[in-house]
C-alpha positions in Angstrom: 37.9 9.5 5.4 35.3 8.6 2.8 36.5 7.0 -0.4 35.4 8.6 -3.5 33.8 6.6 -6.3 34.5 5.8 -9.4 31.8 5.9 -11.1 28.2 7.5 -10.4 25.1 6.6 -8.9 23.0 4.9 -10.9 19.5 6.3 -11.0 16.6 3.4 -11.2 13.8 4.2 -12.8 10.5 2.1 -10.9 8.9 0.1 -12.1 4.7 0.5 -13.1 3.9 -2.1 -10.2 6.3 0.1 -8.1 4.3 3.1 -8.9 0.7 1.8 -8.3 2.0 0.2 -5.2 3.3 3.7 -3.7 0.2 5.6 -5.2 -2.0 2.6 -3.4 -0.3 3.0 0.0 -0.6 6.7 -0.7 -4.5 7.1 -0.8 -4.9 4.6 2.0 -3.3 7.1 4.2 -4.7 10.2 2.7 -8.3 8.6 2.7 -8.5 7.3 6.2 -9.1 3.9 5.6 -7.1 2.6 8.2 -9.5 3.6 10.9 -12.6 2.4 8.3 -14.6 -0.4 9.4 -14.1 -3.8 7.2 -17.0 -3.9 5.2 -16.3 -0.2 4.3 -12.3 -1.2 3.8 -13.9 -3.6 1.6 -15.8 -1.3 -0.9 -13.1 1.5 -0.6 -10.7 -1.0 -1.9 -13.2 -2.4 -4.8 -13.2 1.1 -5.7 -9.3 1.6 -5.4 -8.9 -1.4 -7.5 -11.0 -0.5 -10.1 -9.4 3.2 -10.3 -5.7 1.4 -10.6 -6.7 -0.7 -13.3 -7.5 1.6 -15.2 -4.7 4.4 -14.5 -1.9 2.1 -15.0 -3.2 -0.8 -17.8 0.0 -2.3 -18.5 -0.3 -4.0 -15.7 -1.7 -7.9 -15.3 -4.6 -9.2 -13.2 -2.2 -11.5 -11.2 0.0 -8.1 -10.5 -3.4 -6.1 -9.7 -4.6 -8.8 -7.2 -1.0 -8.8 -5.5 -1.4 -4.7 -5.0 -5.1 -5.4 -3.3 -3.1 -8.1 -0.9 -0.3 -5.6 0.1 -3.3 -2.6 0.8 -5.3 -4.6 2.9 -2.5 -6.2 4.7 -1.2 -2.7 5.1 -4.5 -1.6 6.9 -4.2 -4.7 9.4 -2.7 -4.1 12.9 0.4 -5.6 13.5 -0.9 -6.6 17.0 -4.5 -7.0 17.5 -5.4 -5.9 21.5 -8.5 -7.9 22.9 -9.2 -4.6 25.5 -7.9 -1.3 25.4 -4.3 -0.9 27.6 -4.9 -0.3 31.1 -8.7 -1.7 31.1 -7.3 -4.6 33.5 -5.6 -1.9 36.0 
């Protein structure tokens, strides 16, 4: 049997760095740039940055440059495949 707790659940607000990273990885799903090529990633996330700065201005520079790392490592492949499977068959 489960035990019963004491006291409740405490609720945790995020943080604004928590909610610009969630909207970021948001509109990189919703605006298909994980299929865009790099120069276009490039622009899209210029753009993005721009946009994020502005929407949430409490946050820093150093914080806004650490949201543009996690996007674009987000958009990379975990595994990068030199031909497509089953070319070598």
């Amino acid at each position: 049997m489960a035990k019963k707790r004491s006291e409740p659940r405490r609720v945790s607000t995020p943080t604004q760095f928590e909610q610009a990273r969630d909207e970021l990885f948001s509109h990189i799903l919703r605006c298909g740039v994980l299929e865009a090529a790099p120069e276009h990633q490039k622009e899209w996330f210029d753009d993005t940055m721009l946009y994020l700065t502005d929407r949430y201005p409490e946050l820093r520079e150093p914080e806004i440059a650490e949201l543009r790392v996690l996007g674009e490592r987000y958009c990379r492949p975990v595994v990068a495949r030199a031909a497509p499977v089953g070319a070598g068959a």
